[in-house]
Structure formats: C-alpha cells, structure tokens
N, C-alpha and C positions, 0 to 999 in steps of 0.2 A: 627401570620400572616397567611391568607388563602393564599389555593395553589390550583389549578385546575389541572386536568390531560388533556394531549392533543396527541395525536397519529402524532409522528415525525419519524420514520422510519422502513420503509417496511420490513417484512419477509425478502425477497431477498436480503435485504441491510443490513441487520443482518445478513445471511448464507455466504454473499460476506466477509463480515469484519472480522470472524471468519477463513473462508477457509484463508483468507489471512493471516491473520497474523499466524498460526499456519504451512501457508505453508514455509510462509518468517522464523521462528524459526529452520523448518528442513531443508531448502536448503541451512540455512547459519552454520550449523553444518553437514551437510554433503558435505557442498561443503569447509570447512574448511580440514577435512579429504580427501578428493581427491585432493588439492591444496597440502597435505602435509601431507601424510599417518602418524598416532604415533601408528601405530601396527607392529608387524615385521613381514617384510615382505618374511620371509624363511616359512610363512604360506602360503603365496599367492599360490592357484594354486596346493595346496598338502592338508594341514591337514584342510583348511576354505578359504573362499573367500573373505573377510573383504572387500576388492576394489568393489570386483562386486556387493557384496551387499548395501555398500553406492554409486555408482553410479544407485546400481535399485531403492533404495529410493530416493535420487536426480529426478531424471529423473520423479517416480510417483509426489515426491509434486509437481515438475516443471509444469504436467499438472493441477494437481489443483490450482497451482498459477496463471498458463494460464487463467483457467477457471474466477478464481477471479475477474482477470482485464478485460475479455468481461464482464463479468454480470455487471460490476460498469461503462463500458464504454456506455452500454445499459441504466442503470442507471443512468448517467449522461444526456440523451437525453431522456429516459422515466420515469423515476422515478417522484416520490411528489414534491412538492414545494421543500422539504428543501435537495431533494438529486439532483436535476439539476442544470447543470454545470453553470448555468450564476447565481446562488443564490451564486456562490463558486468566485466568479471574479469580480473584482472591476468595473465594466462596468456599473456600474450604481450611480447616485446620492446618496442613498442609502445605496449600499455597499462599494462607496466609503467613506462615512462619520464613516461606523462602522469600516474600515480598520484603519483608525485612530485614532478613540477611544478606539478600541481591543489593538494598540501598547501602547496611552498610560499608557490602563491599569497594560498591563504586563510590561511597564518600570514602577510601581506604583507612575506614575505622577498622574494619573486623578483614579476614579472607577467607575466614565459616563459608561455606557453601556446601550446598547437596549433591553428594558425590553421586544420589540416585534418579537425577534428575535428568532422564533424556531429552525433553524438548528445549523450547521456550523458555527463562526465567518467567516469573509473575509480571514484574513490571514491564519487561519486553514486551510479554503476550499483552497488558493491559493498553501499551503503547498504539501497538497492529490491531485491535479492535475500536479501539479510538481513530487509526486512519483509514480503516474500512468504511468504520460508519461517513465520517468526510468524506469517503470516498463516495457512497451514496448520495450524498448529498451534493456531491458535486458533478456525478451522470447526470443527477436529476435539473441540474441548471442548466448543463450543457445539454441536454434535449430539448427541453422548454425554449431555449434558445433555436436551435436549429429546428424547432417544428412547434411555433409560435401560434400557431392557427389550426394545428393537428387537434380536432376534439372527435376523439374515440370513446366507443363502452361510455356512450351519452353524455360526452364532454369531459370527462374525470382525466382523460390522457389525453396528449401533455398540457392542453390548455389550462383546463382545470386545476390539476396539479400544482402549477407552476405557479397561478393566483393565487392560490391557497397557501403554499410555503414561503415563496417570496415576495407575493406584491402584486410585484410587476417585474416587465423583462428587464429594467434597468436595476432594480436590484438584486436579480437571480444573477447578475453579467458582475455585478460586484461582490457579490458574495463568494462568485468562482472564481473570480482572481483573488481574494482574500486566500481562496482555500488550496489555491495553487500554492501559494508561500508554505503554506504548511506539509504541503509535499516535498518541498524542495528542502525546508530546515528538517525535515524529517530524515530526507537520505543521507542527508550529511554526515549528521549523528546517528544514524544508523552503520555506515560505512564506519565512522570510528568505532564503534563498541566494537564492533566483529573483529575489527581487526586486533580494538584493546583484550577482547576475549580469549581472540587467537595466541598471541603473543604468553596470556596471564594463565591462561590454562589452554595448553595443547591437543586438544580434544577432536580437531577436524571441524570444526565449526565452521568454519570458511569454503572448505576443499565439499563439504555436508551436502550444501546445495546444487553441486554438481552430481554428488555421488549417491546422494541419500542416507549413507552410513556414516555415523559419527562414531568414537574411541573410545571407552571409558578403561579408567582401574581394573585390573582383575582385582576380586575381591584376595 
C-alpha cells in the first residue's frame, strides 16, 4: 500500500509537547518530594539542602510548564489547520461525526475512521483542552503559592486571584495536588493510545512529534 508524506505539526508544537511533558515528569516528582520529603530531614539546613533544592527545581520546571501552556494557548488560535482549537471540538458536522466514530473505534465496535483526518481525533483534541485548561489552573495555584503576598495591578495579581479561585492558600495547595493526579493518569493513557494508534494504523503518529510529518493513503 502507498503512503504519502504530509507536513502536520509546527516546530513550536513539537518544542510545546516536549517542554510539557518533560516539565509535567519533574513537577510531579519533585512536587511528590515536597508534599512528603523521604530524605532525612537532620540534613536540612546543616550538611545539604534536599527541600530547597527540589523546590528550586519545582519552581524552574513550573516556569517551563508555564511557558508550555502560552505557546499551545497561542497555538490553539494561531497554529495550522490540525493544531487550532476548533479542529479539537465537536462544534462542527464533521468533528461531530469523527467523535463518534473515534469512540466506536476504541470501544472495538466499528474500525470506520476518517481516512482525511490529519490531526488530532475529536476526542483526543477534547481530552488536550481539558488538560490545558487544568493546566491553567494549576499555574494559577502554584503562583498564588509561591508569591502569596505579591499584590500587583492593585492587588488582583497573585493575591487577589488566588482568594478569589480558591479560598485560601490551603486550598489552592490541595486542589494542585488533586490536579497533579490528573496529569499523571493523563500520560499514562495517553502513551497507550499512541502507541494503540501506532500499532492499529501505521501512520507515523509516534515518529510525528519528532518529525512533524505524519503518512497517509494515497488516494
């Protein structure tokens, strides 16, 4: 069977995909360790700094995580066809059609799928805007946290903010370990699909985010 090469995701959207998930691997082992230090702590402060230096590793991935989620939020409004936010949302005839072809596929009722579809499936994309916005939400804890007293632009930044969404600090700090979890059950099952995708349709889907270009059918 012939395969054609076809150019489906941006530089940008490969450096975004990368910073992220590499940032999301350190912020959830180092924010495991600050949640609940396993070093002893008669070192603290004397012979090593074990705290201070995973919260300064913390703190650096947190801004490249930051960083992550402007570039993909810019990407979702400027990007290619297959990285714009309305290719990712059932809002069209369309994408409504492939959101439920893509379920039946992964329930293995049907194996219909749109052979003209270079991005995202519907529900992938519905997935990745669902963990953007957490993602949001969870910069926005982890600042409020680390700059608890910062009242900028007449208090509204981070102080203000942070009263306003969660409370207070003790529940901005538990809503960002809630929402840590959901990064972490996110990669998981993310790493199987790709790789179920890979396997079920050999398209380059895997090999994509390194290269950019995915495979399709020649007509």
């Amino acid at each position: 069977m012939a395969y054609e090469k076809k150019k489906c995701w941006s530089i940008l959207l490969r450096l975004y995909h990368w910073a992220f998930a590499l940032s999301i691997v350190t912020l959830c082992i180092t924010g495991f360790y600050i949640n609940s230090p396993w070093t002893s702590s008669m070192t603290e402060g004397s012979a090593s700094w074990p705290m201070a230096y995973m919260r300064f590793v913390h703190f650096t991935a947190g801004y490249v995580f930051t960083a992550a989620v402007l570039t993909r939020i810019f990407l979702y409004l400027f990007g290619n066809k297959q990285e714009r936010i309305l290719e990712h949302l059932p809002v069209t005839p369309r994408n409504i059609k492939n959101l439920f072809k893509t379920i039946l596929q992964y329930s293995y009722i049907s194996d219909s799928r749109d052979g003209d579809r270079l991005g995202h499936n519907v529900l992938a994309g519905i997935t990745y805007v669902i963990t953007i916005t957490a993602a949001v939400f969870q910069i926005t804890g982890g600042f409020c946290m680390l700059y608890p007293e910062l009242a900028i632009w007449n208090g509204w930044l981070w102080e203000g903010l942070g009263v306003t969404i969660f409370g207070s600090q003790q529940m901005a700090r538990y809503i960002h370990h809630l929402l840590m979890w959901w990064f972490m059950i996110f990669a998981f099952i993310h790493i199987y699909l790709i790789i179920w995708n890979d396997v079920k349709h050999p398209e380059g889907l895997i090999s994509s985010i390194f290269t950019g270009v995915k495979f399709t059918h020649k007509a």
